[in-house]
C-alpha positions as CSV (number, residue, x, y, z in Angstrom):
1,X,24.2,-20.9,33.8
2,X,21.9,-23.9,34.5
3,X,22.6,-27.2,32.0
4,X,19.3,-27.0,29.9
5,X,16.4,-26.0,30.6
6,X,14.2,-29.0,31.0
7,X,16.7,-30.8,33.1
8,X,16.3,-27.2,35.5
9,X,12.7,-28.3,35.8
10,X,12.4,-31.8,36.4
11,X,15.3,-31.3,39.1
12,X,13.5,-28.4,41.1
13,X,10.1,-30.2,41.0
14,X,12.8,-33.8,42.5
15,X,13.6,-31.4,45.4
16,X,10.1,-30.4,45.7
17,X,8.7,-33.5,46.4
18,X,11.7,-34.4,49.1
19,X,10.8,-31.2,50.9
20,X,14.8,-29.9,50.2
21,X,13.0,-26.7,49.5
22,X,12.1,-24.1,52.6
23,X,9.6,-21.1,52.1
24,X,9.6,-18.6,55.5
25,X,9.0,-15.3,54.3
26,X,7.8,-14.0,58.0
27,X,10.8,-16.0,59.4
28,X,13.7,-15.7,56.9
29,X,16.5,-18.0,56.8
30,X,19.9,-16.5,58.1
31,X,23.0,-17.4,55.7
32,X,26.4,-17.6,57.3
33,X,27.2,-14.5,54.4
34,X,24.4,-12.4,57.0
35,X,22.2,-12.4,54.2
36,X,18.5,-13.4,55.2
37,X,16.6,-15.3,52.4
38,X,13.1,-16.5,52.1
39,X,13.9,-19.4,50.8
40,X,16.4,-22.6,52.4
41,X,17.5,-25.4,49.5
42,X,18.6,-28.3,51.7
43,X,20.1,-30.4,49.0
44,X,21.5,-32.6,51.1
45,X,18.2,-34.5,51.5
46,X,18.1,-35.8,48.1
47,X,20.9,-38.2,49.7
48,X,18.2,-40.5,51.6
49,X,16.2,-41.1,47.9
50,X,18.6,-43.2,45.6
51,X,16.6,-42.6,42.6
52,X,17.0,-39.0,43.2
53,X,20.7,-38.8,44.0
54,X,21.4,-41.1,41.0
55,X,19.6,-38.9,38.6
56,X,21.5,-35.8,39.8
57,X,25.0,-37.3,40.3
58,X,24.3,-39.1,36.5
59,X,23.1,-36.0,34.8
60,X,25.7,-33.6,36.4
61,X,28.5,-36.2,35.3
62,X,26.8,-36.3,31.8
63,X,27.2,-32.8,31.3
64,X,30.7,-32.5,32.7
65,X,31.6,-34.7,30.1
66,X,30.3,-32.1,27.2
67,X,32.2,-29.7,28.8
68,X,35.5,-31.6,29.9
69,X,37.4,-33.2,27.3
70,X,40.9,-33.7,28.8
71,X,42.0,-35.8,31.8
72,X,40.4,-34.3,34.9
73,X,39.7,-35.5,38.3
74,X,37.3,-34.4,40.6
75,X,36.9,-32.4,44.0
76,X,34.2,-32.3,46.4
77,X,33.5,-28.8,48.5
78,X,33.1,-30.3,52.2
79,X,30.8,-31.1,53.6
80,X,27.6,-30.6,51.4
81,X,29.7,-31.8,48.0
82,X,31.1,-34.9,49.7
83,X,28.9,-37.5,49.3
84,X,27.4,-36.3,45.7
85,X,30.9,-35.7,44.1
86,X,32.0,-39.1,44.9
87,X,29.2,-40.5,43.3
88,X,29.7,-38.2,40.5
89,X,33.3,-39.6,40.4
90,X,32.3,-43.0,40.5
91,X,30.5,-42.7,37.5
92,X,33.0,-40.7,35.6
93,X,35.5,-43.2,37.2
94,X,37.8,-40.6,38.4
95,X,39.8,-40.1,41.3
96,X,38.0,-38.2,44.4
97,X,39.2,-35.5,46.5
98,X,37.5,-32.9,48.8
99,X,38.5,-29.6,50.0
100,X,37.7,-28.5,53.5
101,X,36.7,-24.4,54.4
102,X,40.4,-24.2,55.8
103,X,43.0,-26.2,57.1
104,X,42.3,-28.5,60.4
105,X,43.3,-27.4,63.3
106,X,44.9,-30.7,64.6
107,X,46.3,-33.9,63.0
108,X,48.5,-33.1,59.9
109,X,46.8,-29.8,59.1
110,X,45.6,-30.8,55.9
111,X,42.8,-28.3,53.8
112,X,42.7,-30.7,50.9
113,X,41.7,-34.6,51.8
114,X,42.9,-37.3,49.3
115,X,45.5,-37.9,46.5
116,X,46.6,-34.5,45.0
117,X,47.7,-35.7,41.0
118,X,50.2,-33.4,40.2
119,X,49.5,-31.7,37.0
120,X,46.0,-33.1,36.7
121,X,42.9,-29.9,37.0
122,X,40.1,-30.6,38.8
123,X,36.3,-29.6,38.1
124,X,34.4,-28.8,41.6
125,X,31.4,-30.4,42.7
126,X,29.0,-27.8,44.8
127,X,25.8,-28.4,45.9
128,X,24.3,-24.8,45.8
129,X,25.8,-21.3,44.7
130,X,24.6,-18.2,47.2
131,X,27.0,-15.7,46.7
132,X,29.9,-18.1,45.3
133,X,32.3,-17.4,48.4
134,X,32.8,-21.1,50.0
135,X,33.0,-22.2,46.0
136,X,35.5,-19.9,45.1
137,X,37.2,-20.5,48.9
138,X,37.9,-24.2,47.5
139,X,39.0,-23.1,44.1
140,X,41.8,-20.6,45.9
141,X,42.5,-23.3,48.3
142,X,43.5,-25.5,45.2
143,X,45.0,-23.0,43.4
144,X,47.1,-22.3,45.9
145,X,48.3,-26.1,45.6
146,X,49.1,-25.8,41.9
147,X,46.1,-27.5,40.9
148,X,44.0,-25.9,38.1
149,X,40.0,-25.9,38.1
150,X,38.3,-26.2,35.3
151,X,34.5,-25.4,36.7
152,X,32.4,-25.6,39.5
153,X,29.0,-27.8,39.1
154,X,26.3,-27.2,41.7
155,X,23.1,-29.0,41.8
156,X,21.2,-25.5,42.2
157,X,22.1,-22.1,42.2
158,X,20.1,-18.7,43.6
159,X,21.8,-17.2,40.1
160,X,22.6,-13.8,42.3
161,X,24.1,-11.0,40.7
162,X,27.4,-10.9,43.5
163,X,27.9,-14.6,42.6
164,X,28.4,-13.8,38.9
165,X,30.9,-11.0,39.9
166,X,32.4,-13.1,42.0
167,X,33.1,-15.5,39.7
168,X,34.0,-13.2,36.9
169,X,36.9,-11.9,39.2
170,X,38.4,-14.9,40.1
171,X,38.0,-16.3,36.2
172,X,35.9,-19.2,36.9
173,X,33.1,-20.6,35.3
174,X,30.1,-22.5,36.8
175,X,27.1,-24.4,35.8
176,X,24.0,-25.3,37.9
177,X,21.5,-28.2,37.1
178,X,18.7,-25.8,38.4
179,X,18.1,-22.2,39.8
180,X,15.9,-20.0,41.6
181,X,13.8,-18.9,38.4
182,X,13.1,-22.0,37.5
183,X,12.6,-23.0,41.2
184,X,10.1,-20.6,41.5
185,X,8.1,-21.2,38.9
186,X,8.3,-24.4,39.5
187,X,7.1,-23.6,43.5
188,X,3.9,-21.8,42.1
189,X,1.7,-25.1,41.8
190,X,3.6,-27.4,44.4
191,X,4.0,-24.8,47.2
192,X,0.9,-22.6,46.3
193,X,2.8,-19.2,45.8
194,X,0.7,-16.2,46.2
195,X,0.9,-13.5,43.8
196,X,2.1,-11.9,47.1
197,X,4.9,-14.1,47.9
198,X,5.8,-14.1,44.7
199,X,6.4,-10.4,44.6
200,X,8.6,-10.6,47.4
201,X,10.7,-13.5,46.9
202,X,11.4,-12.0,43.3
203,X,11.8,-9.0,45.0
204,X,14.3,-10.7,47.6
205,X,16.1,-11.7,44.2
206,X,16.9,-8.2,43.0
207,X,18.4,-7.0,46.2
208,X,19.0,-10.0,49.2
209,X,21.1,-7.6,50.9
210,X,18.7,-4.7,51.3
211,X,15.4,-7.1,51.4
212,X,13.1,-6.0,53.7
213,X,10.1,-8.3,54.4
C-alpha cells in the first residue's frame, strides 16, 4: 500500500523530472526475476539531487514513525537501500545496518553489515518492490539471526499481484511512497503516453510474466 495518495504523486512526478523513470516498450527491460518490463525505475538517481533525497528519506521516516511506536532500528537492503536508509536513520536517529543478497564469499563471511542489537526488530528500507523476492531475501536473512522485522518501506513499488502473495506468505507487511498506478498516470503528461502505450503497459501490469509486446 503506498503512504497517501498525494505524497504518491508528488514523488512519481520527483522521479520524473530526474529521469529515474525508463519507458522501452519495443526494447523491454530484463529483471534479474526473467521478467521483461516496459518500464526501469532507477531510484538510485534521486541520490545526486539533495532536495529530492531529503524529501524521500524525511517523508519515509515520517511515516515510519505513524506506524512504529516501539524501539526499532533500521536496515538497509544492499546495495540500492544503502545510502537512503542511512539517511532515513539519521533522521530517525537510529542505529543503521544493511543486509547483503547472501553471505560474502571472503573476509569474515558476514550477510548482515553492522551492529546486530539483540532483541531490538528492525523495519527495512527498500528502494523498489518487483516481485518482493530480494525484500523478503533480507527479511529471512534477519530472521534467521533472531531479529524480528516489522515492515519493509520502498520508495516505489510496481504493486504486482506475486509481490502481495509473496508477502502474505512470509507475514510481512510493506508500504511504498509511490507505485506504478500512480506512476503512470502521472507519466501521461510528462512522458506523453499514448493511448497505445498505455494499453500495453497496463496490460504488462495484469500479466508481466506472459506480456507479449
Amino acid at each position: 500500500m503506498i503512504f497517501d495518495e498525494k505524497l504518491a504523486i508528488q514523488t512519481s512526478k520527483l522521479l520524473l523530472q530526474v529521469n529515474a523513470i525508463k519507458l522501452n516498450i519495443e526494447n523491454p527491460f530484463t529483471w534479474s526475476s526473467g521478467i521483461k518490463s516496459p518500464i526501469y525505475c532507477d531510484n538510485r538517481l534521486i541520490l545526486s539531487y539533495p532536495k529530492i533525497r531529503k524529501f524521500i528519506s524525511n517523508e519515509i521516516a515520517k511515516f515510519i514513525k505513524t506506524k512504529i511506536q516501539k524501539d526499532f532500528y533500521v536496515a538497509g537492503v544492499a546495495t540500492g537501500s544503502i545510502a537512503i536508509g542511512v539517511l532515513i536513520a539519521e533522521i530517525l536517529k537510529k542505529p543503521f545496518i544493511y543486509v547483503r543478497p547472501e553471505p560474502k564469499a571472503h573476509g569474515a563471511g558476514k550477510q548482515i553489515e553492522g551492529m546486530i542489537l539483540k532483541k531490538v526488530p528492525v523495519v527495512v528500507i527498500e528502494d523498489l518492490i518487483s516481485t518482493g523476492k530480494s525484500s523478503l531475501n533480507a527479511v529471512e536473512a534477519l530472521q534467521k539471526n533472531n531479529i524480528d522485522v516489522l515492515g519493509v518501506f520502498a520508495i516505489f513499488s510496481y504493486g504486482l499481484e506475486v509481490a502481495k502473495i509473496n508477502f502474505e506468505k512470509a507475514n510481512q507487511k510493506f508500504y511504498s511512497l509511490s507505485d506504478f498506478s500512480t506512476l503512470v498516470d502521472c507519466s501521461k503528461k510528462h512522458i506523453g503516453f499514448s493511448q497505445d502505450d498505455l494499453e500495453k503497459v497496463n496490460n504488462w501490469k495484469k500479466s508481466p510474466t506472459n506480456w507479449i509486446v
